[in-house]
C-alpha positions as CSV (number, residue, x, y, z in Angstrom):
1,X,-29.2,-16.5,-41.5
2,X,-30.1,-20.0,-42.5
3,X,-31.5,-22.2,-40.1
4,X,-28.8,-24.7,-40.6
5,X,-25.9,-21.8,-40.4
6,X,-27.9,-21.0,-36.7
7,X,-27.8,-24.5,-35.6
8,X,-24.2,-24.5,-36.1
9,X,-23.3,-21.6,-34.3
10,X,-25.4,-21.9,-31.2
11,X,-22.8,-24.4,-29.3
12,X,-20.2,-22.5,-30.1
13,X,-22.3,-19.2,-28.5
14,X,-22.9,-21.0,-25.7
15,X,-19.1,-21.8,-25.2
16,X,-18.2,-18.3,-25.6
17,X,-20.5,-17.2,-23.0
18,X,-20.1,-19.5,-20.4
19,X,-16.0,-18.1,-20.8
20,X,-17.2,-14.8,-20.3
21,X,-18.7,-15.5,-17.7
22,X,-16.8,-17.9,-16.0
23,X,-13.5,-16.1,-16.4
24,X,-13.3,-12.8,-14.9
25,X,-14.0,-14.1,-11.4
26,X,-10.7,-16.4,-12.3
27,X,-9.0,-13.6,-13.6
28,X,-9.1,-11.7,-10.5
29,X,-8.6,-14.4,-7.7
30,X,-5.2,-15.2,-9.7
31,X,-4.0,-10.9,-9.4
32,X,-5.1,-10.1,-6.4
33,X,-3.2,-10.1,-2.9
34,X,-4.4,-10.1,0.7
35,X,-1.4,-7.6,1.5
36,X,-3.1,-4.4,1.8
37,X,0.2,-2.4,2.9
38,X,3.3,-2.4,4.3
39,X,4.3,-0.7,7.5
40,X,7.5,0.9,8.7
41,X,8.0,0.1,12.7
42,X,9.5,2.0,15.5
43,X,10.9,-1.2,17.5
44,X,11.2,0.9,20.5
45,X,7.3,2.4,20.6
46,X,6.2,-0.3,18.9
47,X,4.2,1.9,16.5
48,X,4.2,2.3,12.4
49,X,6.1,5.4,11.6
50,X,3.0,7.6,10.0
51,X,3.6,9.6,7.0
52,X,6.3,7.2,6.3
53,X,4.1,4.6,6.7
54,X,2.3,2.3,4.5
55,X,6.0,2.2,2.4
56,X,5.0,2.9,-1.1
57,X,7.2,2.7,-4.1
58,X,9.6,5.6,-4.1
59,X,9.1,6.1,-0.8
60,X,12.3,7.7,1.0
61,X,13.4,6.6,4.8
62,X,15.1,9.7,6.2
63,X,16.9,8.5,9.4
64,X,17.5,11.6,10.3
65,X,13.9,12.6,11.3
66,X,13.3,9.3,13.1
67,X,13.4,8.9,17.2
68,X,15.5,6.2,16.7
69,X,17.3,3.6,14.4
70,X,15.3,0.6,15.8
71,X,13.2,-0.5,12.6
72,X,11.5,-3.1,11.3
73,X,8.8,-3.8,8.1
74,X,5.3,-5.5,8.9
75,X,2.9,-6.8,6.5
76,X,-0.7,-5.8,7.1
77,X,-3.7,-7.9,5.4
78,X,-6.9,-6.4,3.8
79,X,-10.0,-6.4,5.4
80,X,-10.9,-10.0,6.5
81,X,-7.9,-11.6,4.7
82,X,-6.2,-15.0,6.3
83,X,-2.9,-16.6,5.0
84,X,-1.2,-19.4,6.4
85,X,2.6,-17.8,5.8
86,X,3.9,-14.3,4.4
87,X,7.5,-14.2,2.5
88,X,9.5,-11.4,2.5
89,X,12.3,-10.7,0.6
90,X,14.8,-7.4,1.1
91,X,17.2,-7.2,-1.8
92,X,19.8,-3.8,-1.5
93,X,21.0,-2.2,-4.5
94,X,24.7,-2.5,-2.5
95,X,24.2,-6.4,-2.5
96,X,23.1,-6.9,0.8
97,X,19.7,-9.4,1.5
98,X,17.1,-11.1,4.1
99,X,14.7,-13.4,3.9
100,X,11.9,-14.7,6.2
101,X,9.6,-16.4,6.0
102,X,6.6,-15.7,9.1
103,X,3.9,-18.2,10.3
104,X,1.8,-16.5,12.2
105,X,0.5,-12.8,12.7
106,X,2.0,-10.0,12.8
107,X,3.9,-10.6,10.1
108,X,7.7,-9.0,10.3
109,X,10.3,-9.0,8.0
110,X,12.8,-9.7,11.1
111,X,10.2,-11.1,13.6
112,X,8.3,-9.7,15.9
113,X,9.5,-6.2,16.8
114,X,13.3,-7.4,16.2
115,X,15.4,-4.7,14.9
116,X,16.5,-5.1,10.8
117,X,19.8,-3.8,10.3
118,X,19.5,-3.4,6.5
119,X,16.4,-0.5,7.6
120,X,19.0,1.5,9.3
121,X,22.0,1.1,6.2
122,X,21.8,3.5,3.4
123,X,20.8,1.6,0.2
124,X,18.3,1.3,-2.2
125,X,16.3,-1.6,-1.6
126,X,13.3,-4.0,-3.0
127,X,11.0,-5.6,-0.9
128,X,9.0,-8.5,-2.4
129,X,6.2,-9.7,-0.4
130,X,4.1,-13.0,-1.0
131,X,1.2,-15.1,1.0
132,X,0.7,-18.4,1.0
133,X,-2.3,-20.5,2.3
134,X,0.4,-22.7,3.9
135,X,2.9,-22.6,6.9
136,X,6.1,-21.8,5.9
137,X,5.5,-20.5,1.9
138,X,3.5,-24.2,1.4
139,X,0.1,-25.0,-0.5
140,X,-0.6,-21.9,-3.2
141,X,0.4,-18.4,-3.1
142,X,-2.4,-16.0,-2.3
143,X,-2.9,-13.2,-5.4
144,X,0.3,-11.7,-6.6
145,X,3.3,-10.5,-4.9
146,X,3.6,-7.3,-3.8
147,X,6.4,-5.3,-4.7
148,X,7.7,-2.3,-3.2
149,X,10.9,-0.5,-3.7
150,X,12.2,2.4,-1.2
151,X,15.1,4.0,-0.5
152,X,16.9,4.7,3.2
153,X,19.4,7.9,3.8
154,X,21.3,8.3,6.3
155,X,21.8,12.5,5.4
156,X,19.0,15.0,5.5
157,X,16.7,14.4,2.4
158,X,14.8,18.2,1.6
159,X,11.5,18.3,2.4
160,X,9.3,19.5,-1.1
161,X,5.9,21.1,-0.5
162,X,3.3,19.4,1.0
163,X,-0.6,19.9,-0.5
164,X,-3.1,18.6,1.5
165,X,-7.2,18.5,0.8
166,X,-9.1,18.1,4.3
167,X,-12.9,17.5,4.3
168,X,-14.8,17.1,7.8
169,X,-17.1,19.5,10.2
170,X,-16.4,20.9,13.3
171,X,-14.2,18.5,15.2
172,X,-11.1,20.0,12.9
173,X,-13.0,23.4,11.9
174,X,-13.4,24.7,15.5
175,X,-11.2,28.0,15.8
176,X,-8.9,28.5,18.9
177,X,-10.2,31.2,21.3
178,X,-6.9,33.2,21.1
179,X,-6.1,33.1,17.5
180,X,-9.1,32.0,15.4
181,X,-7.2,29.3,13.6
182,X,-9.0,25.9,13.2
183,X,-6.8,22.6,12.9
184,X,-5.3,23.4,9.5
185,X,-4.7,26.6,9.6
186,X,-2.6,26.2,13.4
187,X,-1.1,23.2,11.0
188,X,0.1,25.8,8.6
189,X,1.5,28.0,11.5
190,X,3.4,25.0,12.3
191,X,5.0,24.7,9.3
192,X,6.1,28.3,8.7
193,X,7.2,28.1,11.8
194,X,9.8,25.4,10.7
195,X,10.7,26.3,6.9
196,X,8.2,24.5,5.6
197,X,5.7,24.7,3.1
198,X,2.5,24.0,3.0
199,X,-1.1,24.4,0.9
200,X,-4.3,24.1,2.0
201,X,-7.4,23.3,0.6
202,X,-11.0,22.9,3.1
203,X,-14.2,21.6,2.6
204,X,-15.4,21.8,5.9
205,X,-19.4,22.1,6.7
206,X,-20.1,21.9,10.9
207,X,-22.8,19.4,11.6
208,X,-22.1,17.1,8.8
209,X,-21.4,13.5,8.0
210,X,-18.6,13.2,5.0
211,X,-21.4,11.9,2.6
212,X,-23.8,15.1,3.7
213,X,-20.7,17.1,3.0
214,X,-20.2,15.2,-0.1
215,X,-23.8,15.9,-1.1
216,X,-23.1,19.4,-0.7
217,X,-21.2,19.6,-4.0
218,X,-18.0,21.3,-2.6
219,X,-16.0,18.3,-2.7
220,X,-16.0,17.5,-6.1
221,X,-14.4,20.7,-7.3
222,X,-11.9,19.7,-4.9
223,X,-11.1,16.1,-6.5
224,X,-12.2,17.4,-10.1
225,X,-8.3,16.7,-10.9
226,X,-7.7,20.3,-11.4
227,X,-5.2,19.6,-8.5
228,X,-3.7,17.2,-7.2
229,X,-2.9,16.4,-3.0
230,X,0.2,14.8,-1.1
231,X,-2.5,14.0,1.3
232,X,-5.9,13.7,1.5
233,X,-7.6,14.1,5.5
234,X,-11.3,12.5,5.7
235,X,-13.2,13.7,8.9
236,X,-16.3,11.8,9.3
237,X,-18.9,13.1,11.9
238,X,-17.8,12.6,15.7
239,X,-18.9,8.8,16.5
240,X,-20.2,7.4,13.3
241,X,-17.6,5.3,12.7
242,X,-17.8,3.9,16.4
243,X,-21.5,3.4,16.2
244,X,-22.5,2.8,12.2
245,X,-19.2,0.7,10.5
246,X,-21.5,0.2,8.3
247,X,-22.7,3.8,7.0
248,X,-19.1,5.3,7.5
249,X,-17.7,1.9,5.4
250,X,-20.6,2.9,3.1
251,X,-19.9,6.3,2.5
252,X,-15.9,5.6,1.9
253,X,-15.8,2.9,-0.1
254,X,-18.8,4.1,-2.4
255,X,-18.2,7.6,-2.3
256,X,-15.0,9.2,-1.7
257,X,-12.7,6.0,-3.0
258,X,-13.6,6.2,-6.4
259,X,-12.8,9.9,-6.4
260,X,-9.8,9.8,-5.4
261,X,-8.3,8.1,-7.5
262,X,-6.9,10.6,-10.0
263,X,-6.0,13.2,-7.4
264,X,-3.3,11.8,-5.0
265,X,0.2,12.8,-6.3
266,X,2.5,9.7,-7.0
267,X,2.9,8.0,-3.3
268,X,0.1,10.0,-2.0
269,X,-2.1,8.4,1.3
270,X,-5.6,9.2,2.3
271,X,-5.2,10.2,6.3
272,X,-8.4,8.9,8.2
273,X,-9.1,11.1,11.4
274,X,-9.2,8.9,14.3
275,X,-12.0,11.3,16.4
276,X,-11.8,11.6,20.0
277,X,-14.5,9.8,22.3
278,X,-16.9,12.2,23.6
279,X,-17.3,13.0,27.3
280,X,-20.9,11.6,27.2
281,X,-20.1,7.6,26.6
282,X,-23.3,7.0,25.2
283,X,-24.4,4.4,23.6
284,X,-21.7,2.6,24.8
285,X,-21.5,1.9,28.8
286,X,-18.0,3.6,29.2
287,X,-15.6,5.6,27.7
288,X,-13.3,2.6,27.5
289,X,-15.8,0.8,25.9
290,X,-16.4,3.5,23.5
291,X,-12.6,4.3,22.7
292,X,-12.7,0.1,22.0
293,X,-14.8,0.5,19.4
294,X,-12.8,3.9,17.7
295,X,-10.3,1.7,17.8
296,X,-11.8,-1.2,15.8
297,X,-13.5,0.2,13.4
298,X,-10.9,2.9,12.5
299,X,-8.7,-0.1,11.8
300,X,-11.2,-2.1,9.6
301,X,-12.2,1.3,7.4
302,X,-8.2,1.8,7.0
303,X,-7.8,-2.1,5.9
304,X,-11.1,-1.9,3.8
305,X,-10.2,1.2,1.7
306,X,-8.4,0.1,-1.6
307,X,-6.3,3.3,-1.7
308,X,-2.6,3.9,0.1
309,X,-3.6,4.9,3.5
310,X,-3.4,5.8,7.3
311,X,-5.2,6.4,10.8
312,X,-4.2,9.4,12.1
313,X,-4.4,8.8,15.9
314,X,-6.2,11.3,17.2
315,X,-7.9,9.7,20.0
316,X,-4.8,7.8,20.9
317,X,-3.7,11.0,22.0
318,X,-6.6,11.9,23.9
319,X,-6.8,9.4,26.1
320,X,-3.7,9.6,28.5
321,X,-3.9,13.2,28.8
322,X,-7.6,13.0,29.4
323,X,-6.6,10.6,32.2
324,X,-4.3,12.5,33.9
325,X,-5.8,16.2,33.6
326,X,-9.7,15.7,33.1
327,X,-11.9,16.1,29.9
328,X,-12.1,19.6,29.9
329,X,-8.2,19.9,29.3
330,X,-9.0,19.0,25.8
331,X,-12.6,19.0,25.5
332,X,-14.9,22.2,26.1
333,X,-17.7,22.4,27.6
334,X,-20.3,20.8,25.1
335,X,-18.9,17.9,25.9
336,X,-17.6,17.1,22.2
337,X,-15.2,20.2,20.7
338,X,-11.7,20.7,21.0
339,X,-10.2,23.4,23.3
340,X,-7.7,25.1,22.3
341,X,-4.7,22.7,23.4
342,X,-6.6,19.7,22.0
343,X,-6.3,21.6,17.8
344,X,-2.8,22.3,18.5
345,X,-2.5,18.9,19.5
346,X,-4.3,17.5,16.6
347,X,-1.9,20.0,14.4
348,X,1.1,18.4,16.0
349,X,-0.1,14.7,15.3
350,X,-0.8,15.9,11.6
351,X,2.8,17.9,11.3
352,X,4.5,15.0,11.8
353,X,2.2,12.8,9.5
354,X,2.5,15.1,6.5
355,X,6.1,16.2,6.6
356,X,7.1,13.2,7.9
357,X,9.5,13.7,11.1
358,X,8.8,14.1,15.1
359,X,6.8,17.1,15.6
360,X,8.7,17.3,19.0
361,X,10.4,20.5,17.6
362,X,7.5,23.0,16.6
363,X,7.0,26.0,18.7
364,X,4.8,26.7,21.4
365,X,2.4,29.2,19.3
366,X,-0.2,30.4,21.2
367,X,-0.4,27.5,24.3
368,X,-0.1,28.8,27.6
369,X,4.0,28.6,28.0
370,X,4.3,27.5,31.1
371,X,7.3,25.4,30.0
372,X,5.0,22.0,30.2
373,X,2.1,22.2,28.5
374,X,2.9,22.7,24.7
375,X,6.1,20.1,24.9
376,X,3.6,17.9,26.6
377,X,1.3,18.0,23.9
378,X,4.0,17.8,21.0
379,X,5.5,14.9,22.5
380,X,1.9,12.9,23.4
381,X,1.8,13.2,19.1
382,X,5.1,12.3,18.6
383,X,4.8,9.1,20.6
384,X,1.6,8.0,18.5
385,X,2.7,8.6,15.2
386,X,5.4,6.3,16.0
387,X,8.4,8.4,16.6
C-alpha cells in the first residue's frame, strides 16, 4: 500500500472506529426499558397473583381459579431503575380502552389497588406500557415500550401439563417422616390428586449452594435443551441470599441466566425460592431482622434477573404460623429443616404457582387430619400467592 493511499485512509479509519465504538452504548440506551414485568393484583389481598404473574404475552387470566374478581395491573421497574411517570394503555379486542398515566410508585394501571373493570370482562386485550423521565409522560421516554398481550376468560380454560426443573439442597429435598416424599414429589401427589399433570425433573445435592451444585455438572444436562420446562425452581442454600446479595446475585446472573435461556417453554418463569428464616437469627439480631433482609434481597435478585420471573413466598408463609404455634411446627429440631407440615406447605404454595389457581382445594395427604391443620396450611399459601 502506498504511503500516499495510507495517509488517505487513516482519517477515515479513525472515523469508523470511533462509530464502533461510540455507538453500541447508544444503541442500547435507545431499546432498553426500566419495566422489568408486569404484575397481575388481587385488590382484596393486595398481592400479585403468582403463576399468573409477571403477565407475559399469551398469557391467559382464568377468572375462574381466582379468589376474587378484584384486579388490577402494576408495573414493576428493574433493578435500580427510576422514572418520573409510567403510561399504560389497555386496548380490548371488543373495543373497550383505559388509559393512565401514574406519577409516582407503585405504578397501577387503575391507581393504587383500585379495581379495573376491563381485568374482570372477557376480551383479548393489549397492554402498552411506557416510562418517561417526566411527571405525567413529560421529558423523554425511558427505552422502548413494553408490550404485552393477554387474554381474560370468564369459563374454565384446561389446564395442559406442567414441566418443572427444580435445583436446590435440602430445604426442598428433605423427605416427610410418614411418606418419604420431599417437596416435589408431595407437589406431584398434589396434582394427581386433582387431575393434573405434572413432570419432574431434580438436581438436588444437600449441603450445597446453587453454584456448588452447578459445579457438580448435573445441571447442565438438565438445561442442555434436550427439554424444555414451564417452570424453572432455583433453591439457593438456606441464608445466602439474606447474608451474601452479592454471591447469590453472582451466581444467578452469571451462571444460571445465561442457561436458561433456551429451555423455558414460550411464557415460561424462573420461580425463586423465598427460604424460611432459621430458628437461630444469627448474624442478624432477630428473626425480624433477619426475615427483613429475606425480604429485600429476594426482591432485588427477582428485579435483577433478566428472565420472566417470580418469588415464591416461602417464608411469607412461615412467619405467621411460626408466630402462632412455635418453630418447631414447621421447623425440626436442627433448627433449619422442614417438618413434615412445613413441605406440604411449601407444595401447596408451589401448586398454586405452577397450575395457576388457589391451592385451597388439594387434599389433606398425609397431615395429621384433625380437620384444621392441612386447610390451615393450604389456605396460609393461598393467601401469599395472592389468591
Amino acid at each position: 500500500m502506498s504511503r500516499s493511499l495510507r495517509t488517505a485512509l487513516i482519517p477515515l479509519l479513525t472515523v469508523l472506529m470511533t462509530v464502533l465504538v461510540a455507538s453500541p452504548p447508544r444503541a442500547r440506551a435507545a431499546t432498553s426499558s426500566p419495566i422489568a414485568g408486569i404484575s397481575l393484583i388481587n385488590d382484596v389481598s393486595r398481592k400479585p397473583i403468582l403463576g399468573v404473574s409477571p403477565v407475559l404475552d399469551g398469557t391467559v387470566v382464568d377468572l375462574t381459579r381466582l379468589a376474587n374478581r378484584n384486579l388490577s395491573l402494576r408495573a414493576d421497574l428493574v433493578d435500580g431503575a427510576t422514572a418520573g411517570s409510567v403510561r399504560f394503555a389497555l386496548t380490548g379486542a371488543k373495543g373497550t380502552n383505559w388509559t393512565r398515566v401514574e406519577n409516582t410508585a407503585p405504578y397501577f394501571l387503575c391507581n393504587d389497588y383500585v379495581d379495573c373493570p376491563l381485568l374482570a370482562t372477557a376480551d383479548s386485550y393489549t397492554l402498552t406500557v411506557q416510562a418517561f423521565s417526566g411527571a405525567n409522560a413529560g421529558g423523554s421516554a425511558l427505552g422502548s415500550v413494553s408490550t404485552i398481550r393477554f387474554s381474560v376468560s370468564a369459563t374454565a380454560v384446561a389446564q395442559p401439563a406442567v414441566d418443572v426443573l427444580f435445583v436446590g439442597n435440602s430445604l426442598i429435598g428433605t423427605p416427610t417422616v410418614s411418606t418419604g416424599q420431599d417437596t416435589p414429589q408431595v407437589l406431584q401427589s398434589m396434582a394427581s390428586a386433582t387431575g393434573r399433570t405434572i413432570t419432574v425433573t431434580k438436581v438436588i445435592h444437600f449441603g450445597n449452594t446453587l453454584q456448588q451444585t452447578w459445579n457438580a455438572g448435573e445441571v447442565a444436562t438438565a438445561v442442555n435443551g434436550s427439554k424444555k420446562y414451564d417452570y424453572v425452581v432455583l433453591q439457593e442454600y438456606s441464608n445466602l441470599v439474606a447474608t451474601n446479595l452479592a454471591s447469590a446475585s453472582g451466581t444467578l446472573l452469571n451462571t444460571y441466566a445465561p442457561a436458561l435461556t433456551n429451555v423455558l417453554k414460550p411464557g415460561g418463569k424462573v420461580v425463586l425460592f423465598k427460604n424460611w428464616a432459621t430458628v437461630d437469627p444469627a448474624p442478624f439480631a432477630s428473626r425480624a431482622a433477619y426475615v427483613t433482609a429475606i425480604n429485600t434481597n429476594y426482591a432485588v435478585l427477582s428485579a435483577r434477573l433478566p428472565r420472566p420471573n417470580l418469588v415464591a413466598p416461602v417464608s411469607d408463609t412461615f412467619e405467621p404460623l411460626i408466630a402462632a404455634n412455635g418453630s418447631s411446627y414447621l421447623i425440626v429440631a436442627d433448627g433449619k429443616h422442614p417438618h413434615g407440615r412445613a413441605i406440604y406447605l411449601n407444595a401447596a404454595t408451589l401448586y398454586g404457582i405452577v397450575f395457576r389457581t388457589s391451592p385451597r382445594a388439594v387434599p389433606n395427604l398425609y397431615v395429621d387430619s384433625d380437620s384444621t391443620t392441612a386447610p390451615g396450611l393450604r389456605n396460609a399459601s393461598a393467601a401469599a400467592i395472592g389468591y
